[in-house]
LOLUMTOR-963272 format. One record per residue (C-alpha): residue number from 1; x, y, z; residue in one letter. Coordinates in steps of 0.5 Angstrom, whole numbers, plus 500, padded with zeros to 3 digits. Layout:
DRENBA  nr  X  Y  Z  rest
DRENBA  NUM  X  Y  Z  A $
...
//
This chain:
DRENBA  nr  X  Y  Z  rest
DRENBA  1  578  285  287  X $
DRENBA  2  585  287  285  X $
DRENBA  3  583  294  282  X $
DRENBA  4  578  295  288  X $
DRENBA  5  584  293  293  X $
DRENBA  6  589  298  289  X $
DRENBA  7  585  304  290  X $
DRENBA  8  583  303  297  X $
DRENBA  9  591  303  299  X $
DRENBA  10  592  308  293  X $
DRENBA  11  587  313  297  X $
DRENBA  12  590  311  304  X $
DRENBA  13  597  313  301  X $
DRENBA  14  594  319  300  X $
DRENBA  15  592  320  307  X $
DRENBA  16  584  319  306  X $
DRENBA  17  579  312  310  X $
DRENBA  18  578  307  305  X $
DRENBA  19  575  300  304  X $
DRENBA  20  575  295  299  X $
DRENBA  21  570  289  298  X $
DRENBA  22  567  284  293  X $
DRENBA  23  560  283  291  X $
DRENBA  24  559  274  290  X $
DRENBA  25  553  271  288  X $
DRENBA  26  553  264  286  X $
DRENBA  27  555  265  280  X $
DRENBA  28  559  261  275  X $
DRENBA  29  566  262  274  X $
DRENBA  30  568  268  268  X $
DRENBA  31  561  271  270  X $
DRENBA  32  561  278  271  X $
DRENBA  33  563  280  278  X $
DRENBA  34  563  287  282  X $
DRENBA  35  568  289  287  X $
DRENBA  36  567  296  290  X $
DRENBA  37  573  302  293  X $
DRENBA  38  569  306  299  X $
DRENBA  39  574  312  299  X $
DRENBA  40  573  319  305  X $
DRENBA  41  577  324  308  X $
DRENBA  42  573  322  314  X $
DRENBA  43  572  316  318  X $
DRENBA  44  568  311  314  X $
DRENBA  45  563  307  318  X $
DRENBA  46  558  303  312  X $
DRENBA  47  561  297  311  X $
DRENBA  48  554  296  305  X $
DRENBA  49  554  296  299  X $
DRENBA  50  555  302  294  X $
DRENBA  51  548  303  290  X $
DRENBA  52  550  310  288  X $
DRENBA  53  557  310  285  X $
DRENBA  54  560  316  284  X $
DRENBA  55  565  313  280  X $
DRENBA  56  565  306  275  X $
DRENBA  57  570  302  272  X $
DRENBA  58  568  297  266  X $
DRENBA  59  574  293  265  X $
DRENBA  60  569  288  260  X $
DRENBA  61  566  292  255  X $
DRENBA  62  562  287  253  X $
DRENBA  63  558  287  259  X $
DRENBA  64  556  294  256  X $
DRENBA  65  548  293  253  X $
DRENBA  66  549  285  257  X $
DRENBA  67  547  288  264  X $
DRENBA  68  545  294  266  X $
DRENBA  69  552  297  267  X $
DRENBA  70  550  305  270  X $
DRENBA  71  544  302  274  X $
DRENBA  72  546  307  281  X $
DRENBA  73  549  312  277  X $
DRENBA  74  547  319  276  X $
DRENBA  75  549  325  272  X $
DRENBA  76  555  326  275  X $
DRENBA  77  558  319  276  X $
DRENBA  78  564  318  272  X $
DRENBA  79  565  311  268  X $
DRENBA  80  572  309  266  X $
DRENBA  81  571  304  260  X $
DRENBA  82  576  299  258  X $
DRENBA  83  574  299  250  X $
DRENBA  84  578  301  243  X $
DRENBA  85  571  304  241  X $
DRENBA  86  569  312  242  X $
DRENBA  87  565  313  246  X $
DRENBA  88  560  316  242  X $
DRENBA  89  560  309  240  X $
DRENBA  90  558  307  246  X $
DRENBA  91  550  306  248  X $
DRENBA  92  550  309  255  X $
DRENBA  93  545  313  258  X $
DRENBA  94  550  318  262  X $
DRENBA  95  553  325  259  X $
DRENBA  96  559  323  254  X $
DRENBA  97  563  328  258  X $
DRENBA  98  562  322  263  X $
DRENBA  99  565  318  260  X $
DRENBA  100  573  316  259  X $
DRENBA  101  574  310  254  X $
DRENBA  102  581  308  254  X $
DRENBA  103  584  301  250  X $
DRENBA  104  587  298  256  X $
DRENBA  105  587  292  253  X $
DRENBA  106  592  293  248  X $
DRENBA  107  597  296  253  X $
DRENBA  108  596  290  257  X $
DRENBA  109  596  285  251  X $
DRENBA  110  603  289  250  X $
DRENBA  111  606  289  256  X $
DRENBA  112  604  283  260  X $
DRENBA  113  603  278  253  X $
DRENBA  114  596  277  256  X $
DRENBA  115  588  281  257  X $
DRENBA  116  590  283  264  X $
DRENBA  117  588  290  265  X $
DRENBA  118  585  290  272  X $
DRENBA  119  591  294  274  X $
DRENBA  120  593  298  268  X $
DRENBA  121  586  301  267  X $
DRENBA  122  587  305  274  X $
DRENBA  123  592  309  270  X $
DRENBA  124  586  312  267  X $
DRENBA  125  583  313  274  X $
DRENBA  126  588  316  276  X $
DRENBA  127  589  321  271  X $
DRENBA  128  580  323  269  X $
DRENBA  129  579  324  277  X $
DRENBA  130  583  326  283  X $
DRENBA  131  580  321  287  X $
DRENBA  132  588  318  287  X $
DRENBA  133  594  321  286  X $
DRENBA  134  600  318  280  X $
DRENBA  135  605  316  286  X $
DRENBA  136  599  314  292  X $
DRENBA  137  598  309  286  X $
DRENBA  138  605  307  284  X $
DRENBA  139  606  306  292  X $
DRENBA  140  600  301  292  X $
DRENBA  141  602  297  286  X $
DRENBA  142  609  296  289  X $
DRENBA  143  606  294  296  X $
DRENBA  144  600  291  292  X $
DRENBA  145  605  286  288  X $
DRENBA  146  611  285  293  X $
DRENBA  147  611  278  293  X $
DRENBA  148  612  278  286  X $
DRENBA  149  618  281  284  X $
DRENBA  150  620  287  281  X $
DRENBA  151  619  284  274  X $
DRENBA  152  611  284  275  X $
DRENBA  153  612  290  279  X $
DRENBA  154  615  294  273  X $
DRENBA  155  611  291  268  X $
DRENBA  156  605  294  273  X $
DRENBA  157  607  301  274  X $
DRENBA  158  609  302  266  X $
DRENBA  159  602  299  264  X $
DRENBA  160  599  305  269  X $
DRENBA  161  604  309  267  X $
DRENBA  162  602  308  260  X $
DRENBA  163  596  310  260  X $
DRENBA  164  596  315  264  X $
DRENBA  165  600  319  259  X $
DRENBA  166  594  318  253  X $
//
């Protein structure tokens, strides 16, 4: 839910409508769940669920083969995946040019001590499409996580920052 909020307010500090929402059932706590980022240069009146996504973020690589991960998805979306695996490894129905494998789990385990690449993974995003500029998203990491300190902040942009430089 963090990194769909992120971008929606990266994409309005770029000057475009967005919105961000989860998707509940009744699951079980740690089941996977699915957090979406509508994002327009026009005025977005939908407020359903997006069936054809133009662009996937997996943060828990074990949901690939689990679930039907690309379920939606077309010859153009692009997948963003938090793995250590190249992505010739991984069993996806969608072109490998598509397809963008980055570790962020190991950047977060060295700059936050702790697996939470929710927010590091946006580097990623930022960098493989345009759909949010570096410092829109540097702006939505600060305004995202003012409570928390300058700390948490800086350990965020550099998370972000880190990975977007791969």
């Amino acid at each position: 839910m963090t990194t769909a909020e992120i971008i929606a307010i990266a994409a309005f500090y770029d000057n475009k409508n967005s919105q961000s929402f989860p998707s509940f059932g009744v699951e079980r706590t740690g089941a996977p769940i699915e957090a979406f980022a509508r994002i327009d240069n026009g005025l977005i009146r939908t407020r359903e669920h997006i069936y054809r996504p133009d662009i996937l973020i997996i943060l828990d690589p074990t949901l690939i083969g689990a679930i039907d991960i690309t379920k939606g998805c077309d010859e153009k979306t692009k997948i963003i995946i938090n793995t250590c695996l190249p992505k010739e490894k991984l069993n996806i129905r969608l072109p490998e040019k598509n397809i963008y494998t980055v570790d962020a789990a190991k950047i977060a385990l060295k700059i936050f001590k702790k697996n939470i690449i929710n927010t590091a993974i946006l580097g990623a995003l930022a960098k493989k499409t345009s759909i949010i500029g570096l410092n829109s998203l540097k702006k939505a990491i600060k305004k995202k996580f003012s409570d928390k300190g300058p700390e948490i902040i800086n350990k965020n942009l550099s998370a972000i920052e880190e990975i977007y430089k791969l």
